[in-house]
C-alpha positions in Angstrom: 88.0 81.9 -45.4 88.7 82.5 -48.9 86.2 80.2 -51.3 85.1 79.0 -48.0 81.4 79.9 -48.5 81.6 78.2 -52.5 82.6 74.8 -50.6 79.8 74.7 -48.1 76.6 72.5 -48.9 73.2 73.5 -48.3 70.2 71.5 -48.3 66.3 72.3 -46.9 63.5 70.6 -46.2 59.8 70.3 -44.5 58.8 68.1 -42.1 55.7 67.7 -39.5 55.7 69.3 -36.3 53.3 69.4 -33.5 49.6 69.8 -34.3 50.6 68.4 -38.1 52.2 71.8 -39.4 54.1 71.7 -42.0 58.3 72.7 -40.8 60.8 74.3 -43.0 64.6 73.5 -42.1 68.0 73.7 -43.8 71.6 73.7 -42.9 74.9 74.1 -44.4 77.5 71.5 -44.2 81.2 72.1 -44.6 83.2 69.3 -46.8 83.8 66.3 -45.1 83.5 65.4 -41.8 82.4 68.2 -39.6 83.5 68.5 -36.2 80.6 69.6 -34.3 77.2 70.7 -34.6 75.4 74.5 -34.1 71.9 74.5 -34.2 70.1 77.7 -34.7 66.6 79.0 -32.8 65.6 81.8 -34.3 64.1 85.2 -32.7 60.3 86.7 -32.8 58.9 87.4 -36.4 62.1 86.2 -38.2 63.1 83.2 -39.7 66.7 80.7 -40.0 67.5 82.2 -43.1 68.5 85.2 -41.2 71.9 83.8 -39.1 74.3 84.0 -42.6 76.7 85.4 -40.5 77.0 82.7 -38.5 77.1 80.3 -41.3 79.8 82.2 -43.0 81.8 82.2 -40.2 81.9 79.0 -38.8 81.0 76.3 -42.0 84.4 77.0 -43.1 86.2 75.9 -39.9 84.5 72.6 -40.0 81.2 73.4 -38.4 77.9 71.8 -39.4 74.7 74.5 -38.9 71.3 74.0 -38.9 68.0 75.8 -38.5 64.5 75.7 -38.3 62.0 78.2 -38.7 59.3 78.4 -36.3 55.6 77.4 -36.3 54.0 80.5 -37.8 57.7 81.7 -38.8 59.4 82.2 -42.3 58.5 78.7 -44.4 56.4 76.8 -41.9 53.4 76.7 -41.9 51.0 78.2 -39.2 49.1 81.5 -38.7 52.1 84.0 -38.7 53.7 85.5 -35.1 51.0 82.8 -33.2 51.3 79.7 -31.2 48.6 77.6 -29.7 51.1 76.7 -26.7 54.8 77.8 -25.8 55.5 73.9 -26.2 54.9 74.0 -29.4 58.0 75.2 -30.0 60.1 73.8 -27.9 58.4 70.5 -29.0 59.6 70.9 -32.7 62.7 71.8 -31.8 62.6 68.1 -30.5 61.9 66.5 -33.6 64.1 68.9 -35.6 67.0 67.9 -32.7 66.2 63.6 -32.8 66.4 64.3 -37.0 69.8 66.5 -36.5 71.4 63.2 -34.5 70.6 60.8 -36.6 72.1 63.1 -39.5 75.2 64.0 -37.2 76.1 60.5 -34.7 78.2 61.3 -32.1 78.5 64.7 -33.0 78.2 67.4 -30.6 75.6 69.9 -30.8 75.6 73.3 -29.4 72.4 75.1 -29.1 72.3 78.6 -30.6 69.2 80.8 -29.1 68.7 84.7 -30.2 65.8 86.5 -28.9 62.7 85.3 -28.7 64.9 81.7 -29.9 67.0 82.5 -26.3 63.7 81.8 -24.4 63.2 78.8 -26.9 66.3 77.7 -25.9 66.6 78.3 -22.4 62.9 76.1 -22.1 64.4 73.7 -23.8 67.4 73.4 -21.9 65.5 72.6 -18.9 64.0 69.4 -20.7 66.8 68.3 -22.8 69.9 69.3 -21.9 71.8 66.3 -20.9 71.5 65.6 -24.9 73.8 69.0 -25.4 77.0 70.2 -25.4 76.3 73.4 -24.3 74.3 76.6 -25.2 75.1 80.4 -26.7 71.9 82.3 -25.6 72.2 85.9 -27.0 69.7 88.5 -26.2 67.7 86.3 -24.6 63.6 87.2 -23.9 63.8 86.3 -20.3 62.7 88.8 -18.6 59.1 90.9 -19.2 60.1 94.9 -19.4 59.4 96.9 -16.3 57.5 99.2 -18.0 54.5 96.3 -18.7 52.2 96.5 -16.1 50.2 93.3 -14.2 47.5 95.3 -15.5 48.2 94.5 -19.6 49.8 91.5 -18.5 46.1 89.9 -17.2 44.2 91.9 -20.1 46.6 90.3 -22.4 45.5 87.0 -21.0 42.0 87.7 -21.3 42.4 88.8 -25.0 44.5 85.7 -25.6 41.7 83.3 -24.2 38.9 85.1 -26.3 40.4 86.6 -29.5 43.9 84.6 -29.4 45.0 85.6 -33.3 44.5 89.1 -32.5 47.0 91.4 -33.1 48.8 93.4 -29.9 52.2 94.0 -30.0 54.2 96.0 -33.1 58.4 94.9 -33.3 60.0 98.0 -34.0 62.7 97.3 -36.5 64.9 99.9 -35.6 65.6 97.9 -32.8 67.2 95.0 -34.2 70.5 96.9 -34.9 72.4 100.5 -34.7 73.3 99.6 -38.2 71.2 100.7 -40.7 72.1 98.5 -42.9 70.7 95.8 -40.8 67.3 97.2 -40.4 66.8 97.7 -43.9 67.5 94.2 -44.4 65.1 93.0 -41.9 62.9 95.4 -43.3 63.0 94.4 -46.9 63.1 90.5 -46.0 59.9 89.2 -47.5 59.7 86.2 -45.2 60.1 88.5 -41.7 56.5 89.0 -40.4 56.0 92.9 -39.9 53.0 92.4 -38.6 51.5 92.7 -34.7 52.7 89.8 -32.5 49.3 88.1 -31.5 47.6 87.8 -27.8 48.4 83.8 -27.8 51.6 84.4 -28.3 52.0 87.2 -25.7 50.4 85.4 -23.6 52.5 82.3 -24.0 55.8 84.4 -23.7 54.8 85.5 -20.2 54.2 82.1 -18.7 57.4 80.7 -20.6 59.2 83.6 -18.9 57.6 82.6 -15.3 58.8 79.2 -15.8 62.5 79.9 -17.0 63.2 82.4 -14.4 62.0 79.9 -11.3 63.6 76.9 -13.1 66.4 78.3 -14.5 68.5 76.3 -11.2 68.6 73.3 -13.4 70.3 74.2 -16.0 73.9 72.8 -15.8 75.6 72.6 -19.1 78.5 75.2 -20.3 76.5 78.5 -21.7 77.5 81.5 -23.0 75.0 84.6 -22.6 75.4 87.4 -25.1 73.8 90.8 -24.3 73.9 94.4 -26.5 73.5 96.7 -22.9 71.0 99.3 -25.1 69.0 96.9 -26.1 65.5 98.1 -27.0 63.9 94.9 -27.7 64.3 92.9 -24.6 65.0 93.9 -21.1 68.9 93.8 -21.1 69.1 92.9 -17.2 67.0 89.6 -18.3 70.8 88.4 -19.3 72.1 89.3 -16.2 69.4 87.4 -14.0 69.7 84.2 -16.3 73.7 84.3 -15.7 73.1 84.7 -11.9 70.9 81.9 -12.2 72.0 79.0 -13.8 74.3 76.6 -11.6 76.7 76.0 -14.5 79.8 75.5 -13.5 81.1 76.7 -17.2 79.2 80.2 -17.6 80.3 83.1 -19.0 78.1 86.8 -19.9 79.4 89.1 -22.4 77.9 92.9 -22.6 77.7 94.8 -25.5 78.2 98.2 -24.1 75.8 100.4 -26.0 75.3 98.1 -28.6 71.3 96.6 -29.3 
């Protein structure tokens, strides 16, 4: 991989998403023809920006990546952490996908979900996936904690449908990772929203959650679920269900004993 990360291209962009907001994207080519696609979908509070890794790894062995960072996320525009409607995402992840085709013919494009971009994905798949190649889901939020009553549940939806933009739930960075490295990076990243997640988007979560785990049947394509066992920000066992799930014939979990 030596010089591999000099030779890549990257190039960004805006475009307009659902409800008119203004969507920042960018990808990194490798040279030449690439030989297939990753699309990245980004976790709660983050942004694209933050999948380098990734990039490094697979631009230089021919892989074309791209991103997009959320309504209300990293360079788009929108009131930060909130959503008017779950679709909204998946929605703009449309568009971003139609623009990623026409970029990339005949190409084929593998969705790449983490987090909060795992239920993202995993919604989307149920609309769109005959138009994929298959799916890498990792840490996905399918599942809503045992430890969160109905109780907060329904007064989550009542706060949602009277104050929506108001402030409930705090990320604890020291979940993202056991290294501390990591979580000073996410910590120190000026375009990660450290701020409460709002009661729209709570609310929104829950009913994408309800909809994934009784349609998640009709999801077909080849998938790979990725899972840190310890995980503190998602229910680990939501990884499990969405494996037991899905009627892929090509499926395969991996668990990350002890890992977040």
């Amino acid at each position: 991989m030596r010089g591999g990360v000099e030779r890549m291209k990257h190039q960004e962009g805006t475009f307009k998403g659902i409800r008119d907001a203004s969507i920042y994207y960018q990808c990194w080519l490798p040279e030449g023809e690439s030989k297939a696609v990753l699309l990245i979908v980004h976790g709660l509070a983050e942004h694209s920006g933050r999948y380098m890794n990734v990039v490094n790894y697979f631009v230089p062995l021919g892989y074309a990546v791209y991103g997009v960072d959320h309504v209300g996320h990293g360079k788009s525009g929108g009131t930060r952490v909130y959503v008017e409607r779950f679709d909204d995402f998946t929605d703009t992840l449309k568009i971003y996908f139609d623009m990623v085709r026409n970029w990339q013919p005949d190409k084929p494009i593998f969705l790449v979900g983490h987090s909060l971009g795992g239920l993202i994905g995993a919604a989307y798949l149920l609309d769109h996936q005959a138009e994929l190649k298959g799916a890498v889901i990792s840490g996905p939020v399918v599942k809503v904690r045992d430890t969160i009553s109905p109780t907060a549940i329904f007064m989550g939806k009542v706060i949602s449908a009277f104050m929506p933009k108001r402030g409930l739930i705090q990320l604890e960075a020291e979940g993202v990772s056991r290294d501390p490295a990591v979580v000073q990076a996410y910590v120190s990243d000026p375009l990660v929203c450290h701020g409460k997640t709002t009661a729209r988007l709570s609310d929104e979560l829950v009913k994408a959650i309800q909809r994934v785990t009784a349609e998640a049947t009709k999801i077909m394509l080849p998938i790979l679920i990725l899972q840190g066992s310890a995980d503190k920000l998602v229910d680990p066992k939501g990884a499990q269900m969405l494996y037991n799930t899905v009627s892929s014939a090509d499926k395969t979990i991996k668990i990350y004993d002890g890992l977040y």
